[in-house]
C-alpha positions, -999 to +999 in steps of 0.1 A: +000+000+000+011+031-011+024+055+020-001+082+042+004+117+042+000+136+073-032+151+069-046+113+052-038+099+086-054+126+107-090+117+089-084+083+095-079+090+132-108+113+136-128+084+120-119+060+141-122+082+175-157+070+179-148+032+170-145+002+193-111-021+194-124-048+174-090-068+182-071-076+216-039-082+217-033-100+254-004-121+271+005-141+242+013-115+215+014-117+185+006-148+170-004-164+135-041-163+153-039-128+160-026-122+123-059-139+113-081-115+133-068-088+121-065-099+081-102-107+089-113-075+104-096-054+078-115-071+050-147-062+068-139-030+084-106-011+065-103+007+096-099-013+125-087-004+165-061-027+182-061-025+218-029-038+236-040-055+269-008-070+282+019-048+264+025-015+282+062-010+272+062+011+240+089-009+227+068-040+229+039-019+215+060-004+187+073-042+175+040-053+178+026-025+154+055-031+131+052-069+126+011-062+121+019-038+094+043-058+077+022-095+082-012-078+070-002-051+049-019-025+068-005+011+074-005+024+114-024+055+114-012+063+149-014+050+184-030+068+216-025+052+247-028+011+243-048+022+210-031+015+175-054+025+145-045+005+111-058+008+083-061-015+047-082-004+017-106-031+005-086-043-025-125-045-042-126-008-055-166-014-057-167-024-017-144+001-004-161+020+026-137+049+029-126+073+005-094+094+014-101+133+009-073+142-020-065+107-027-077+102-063-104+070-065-090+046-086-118+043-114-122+006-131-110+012-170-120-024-181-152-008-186-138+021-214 
């Protein structure tokens, strides 16, 4: 996925301030499970909320994020707290949910 600007991450965020974590991450990290839920939930979702129940080092946190972003393909929009945001268009341009202000929508030419 191609890289977030600054001000493309800041809508994401304000989007999800009023959303639920839909994944926990607890004691026993990050595993191919967790990997599952997540793939899962950004299929269904694009924006998803990972709260970190076990993990209060930020080091842990931040090696968390970065193996979730790298497994899933998902970009971290930004962490608050034990909060990590991530986000994955649908690869379906039809289904997608979001659309990114100044982000051109990628139009289907098959159809020209």
């Amino acid at each position: 996925m191609e890289k977030l600007k600054g001000f493309e991450k800041k809508y994401l965020r304000g989007l999800a301030h009023g959303r639920k974590p839909l994944v926990l991450i607890g004691q026993k990290g990050v595993t191919p499970a967790l990997f599952k839920a997540i793939d899962a939930a950004l299929d269904t979702h694009e924006l998803i909320k990972i709260k970190f129940n076990d993990f209060k080092e930020k080091d842990q946190k931040a090696a968390a994020c970065d193996d979730i972003e790298t497994q899933t393909g998902a970009v971290l929009v930004g962490t608050i707290g034990h909060m990590a945001i991530f986000y994955r268009p649908q690869a379906d341009p039809d289904r997608r949910k979001i659309i990114i202000p100044g982000r051109p929508a990628k139009k289907n030419l098959s159809n020209i």
